[in-house]
N, C-alpha and C positions, 0 to 999 in steps of 0.2 A: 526484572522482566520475566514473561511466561516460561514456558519448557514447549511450546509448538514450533513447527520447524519456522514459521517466520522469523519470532522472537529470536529464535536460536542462531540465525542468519545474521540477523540485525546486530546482535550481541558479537559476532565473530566480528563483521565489519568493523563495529566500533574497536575493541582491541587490536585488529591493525591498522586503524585508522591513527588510535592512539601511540602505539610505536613510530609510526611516518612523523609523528608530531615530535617524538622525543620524550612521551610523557605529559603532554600538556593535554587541556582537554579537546576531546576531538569535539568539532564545529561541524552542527546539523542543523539542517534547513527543512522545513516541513512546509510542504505546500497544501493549501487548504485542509492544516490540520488545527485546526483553533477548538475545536472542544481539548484536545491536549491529550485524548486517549492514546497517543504516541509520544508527544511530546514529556510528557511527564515521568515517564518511565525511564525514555532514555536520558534526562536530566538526574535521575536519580541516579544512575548509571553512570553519571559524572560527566556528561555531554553539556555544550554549552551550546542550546538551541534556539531559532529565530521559527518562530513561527507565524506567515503570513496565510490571511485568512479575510475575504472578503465582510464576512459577518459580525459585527460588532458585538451581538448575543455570544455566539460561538468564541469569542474572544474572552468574555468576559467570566463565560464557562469556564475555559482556560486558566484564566487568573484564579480564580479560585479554587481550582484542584490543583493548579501547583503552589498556593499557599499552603493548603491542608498538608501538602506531602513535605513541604518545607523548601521548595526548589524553585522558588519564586523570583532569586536573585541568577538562576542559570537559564530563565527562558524571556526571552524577549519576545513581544506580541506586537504584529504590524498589520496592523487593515490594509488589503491589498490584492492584486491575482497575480497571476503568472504573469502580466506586461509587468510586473513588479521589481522581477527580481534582479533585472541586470542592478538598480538600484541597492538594494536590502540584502545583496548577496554578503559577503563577509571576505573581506580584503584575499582577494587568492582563491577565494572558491569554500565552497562546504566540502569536508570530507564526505559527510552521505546527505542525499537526497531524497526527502519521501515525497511522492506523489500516492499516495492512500486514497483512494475511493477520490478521486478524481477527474483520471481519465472520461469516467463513464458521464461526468457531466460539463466539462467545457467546451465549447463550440467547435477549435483549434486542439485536437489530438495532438498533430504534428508539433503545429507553433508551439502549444504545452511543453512537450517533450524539449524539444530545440534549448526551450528557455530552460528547464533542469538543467540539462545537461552543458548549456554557457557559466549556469550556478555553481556548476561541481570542478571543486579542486582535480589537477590532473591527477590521475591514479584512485582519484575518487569515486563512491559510486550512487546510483540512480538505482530507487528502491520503488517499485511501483505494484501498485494493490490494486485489483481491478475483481468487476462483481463476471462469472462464467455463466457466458450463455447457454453452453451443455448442460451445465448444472439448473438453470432455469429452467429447461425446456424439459429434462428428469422430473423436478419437484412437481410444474404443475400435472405434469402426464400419471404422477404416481398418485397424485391428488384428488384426481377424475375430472380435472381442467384441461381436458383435449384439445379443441379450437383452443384455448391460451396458448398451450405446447407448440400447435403448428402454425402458429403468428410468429412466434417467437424462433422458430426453427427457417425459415421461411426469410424472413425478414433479414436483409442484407445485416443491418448493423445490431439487431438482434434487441429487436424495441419489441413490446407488445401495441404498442398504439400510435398514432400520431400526436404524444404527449401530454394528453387529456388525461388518463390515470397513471403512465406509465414513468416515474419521477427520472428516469433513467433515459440519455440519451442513447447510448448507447452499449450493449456486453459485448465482453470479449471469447477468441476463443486462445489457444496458445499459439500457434500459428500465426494470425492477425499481431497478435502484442509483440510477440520476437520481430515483425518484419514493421511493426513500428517504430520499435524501440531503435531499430538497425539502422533505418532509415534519417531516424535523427541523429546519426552518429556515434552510438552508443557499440558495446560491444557486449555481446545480450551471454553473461556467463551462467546464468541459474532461470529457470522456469518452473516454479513446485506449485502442489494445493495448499490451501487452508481451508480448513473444515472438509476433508475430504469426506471422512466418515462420520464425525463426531457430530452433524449437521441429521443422519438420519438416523443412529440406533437412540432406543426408547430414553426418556430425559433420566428413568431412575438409574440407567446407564451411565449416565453424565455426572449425575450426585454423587454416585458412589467413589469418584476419582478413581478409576481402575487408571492402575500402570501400564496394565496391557493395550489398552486401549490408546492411550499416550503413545505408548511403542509402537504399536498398529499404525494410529495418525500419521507419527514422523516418517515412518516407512513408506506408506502411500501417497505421501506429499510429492515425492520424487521419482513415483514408479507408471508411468505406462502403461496404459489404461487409467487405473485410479484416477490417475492424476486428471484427470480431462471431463469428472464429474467432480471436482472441487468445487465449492459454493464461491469461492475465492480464489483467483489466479495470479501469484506474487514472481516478480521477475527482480533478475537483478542487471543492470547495465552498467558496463565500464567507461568510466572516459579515461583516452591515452595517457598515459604518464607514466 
């Protein structure tokens, strides 16, 4: 897996997830993650993952990038949504739970959550990736997309449209996602960025793989202000155990 503070999270989870087990492999459940840009990682990782996913393309995707990486026998691919999971869950619960780029498009936020979180083993956790409305409302004002900006600023749930161009039902901000996540019963222990910075300095910035710049990232993923122009808003939620 990467070195961004997500990655770095997810990777911690999993090792005490794996401990809880005894050494077995920890059991993840990804929800609408069927192209497998998670799922594949943390199977290489040594995760033994169920990934449910309404799209049969996006599945199929799936299949064959965990052929390519060799980890084809540690993920399982189920057509399905979130009314899915009491089914496809894995006897006892997942250790972790992704809801990745999600939230922002199922009808039922709540319901959404609710059903993670009956997914997840007790002491287990609920990993949710969601796109930052501050951060939207940044990009296009820096872009000279003003009217974009204040639709988007404006706008309760942080749409730019009534969903004619705008693919996304709804953005978050962090506030909003902790008192969701809470609400469905979770117990909300991390709120950081992704792509805090690395989103806006110049791309020959990006090629060069500067370290400081990694360092810089990790740092303002969790700091106060930064963190609230993240392009990405990653939580993490506890359930009791």
């Amino acid at each position: 897996m990467r070195s961004d503070a997500v990655h770095q999270v997810l990777e911690t989870e999993v090792a005490q997830a794996r401990l809880r087990r005894g050494g077995e492999p920890p059991r993840v459940l990804d929800v609408g993650g069927g192209s497998g840009v998670w799922a594949v990682p943390l199977a290489s990782a040594g995760c033994a993952v169920t990934v449910v996913d309404p799209s049969p393309n996006a599945l199929a995707t799936l299949q064959r990038r965990a052929s390519d990486a060799g980890v084809a026998d540690r993920i399982t691919p189920l057509q399905g949504d979130t009314d899915a999971l009491h089914v496809v869950r894995p006897e006892g619960g997942a250790d972790l739970v992704l809801g990745h780029g999600l939230l922002e498009v199922v009808d039922d936020v709540a319901g959404a959550l609710r059903e993670m979180a009956a997914a997840t083993a007790p002491g287990g956790a609920v990993s949710v990736l969601v796109a930052n409305r501050h951060a939207a409302v940044l990009g296009r004002a820096l872009a000279g997309r003003v009217a974009e900006a204040l639709r988007l600023f404006q706008d309760p749930d942080g749409r730019l449209d009534d969903g004619t161009t705008d693919p996304l039902l709804r953005r978050f901000d962090s506030a909003g996602l902790e008192r969701s996540m809470t609400e469905a019963g979770l117990t909300v222990e991390l709120i950081q960025g992704q792509g805090v910075l690395s989103d806006l300095v110049p791309g020959s910035v990006l090629e060069s793989g500067s370290d400081a710049l990694a360092e810089l990232e990790r740092a303002a993923a969790v700091s106060s202000p930064l963190r609230e122009i993240a392009s990405r808003l990653h939580a993490i939620g506890r359930v009791a155990g």
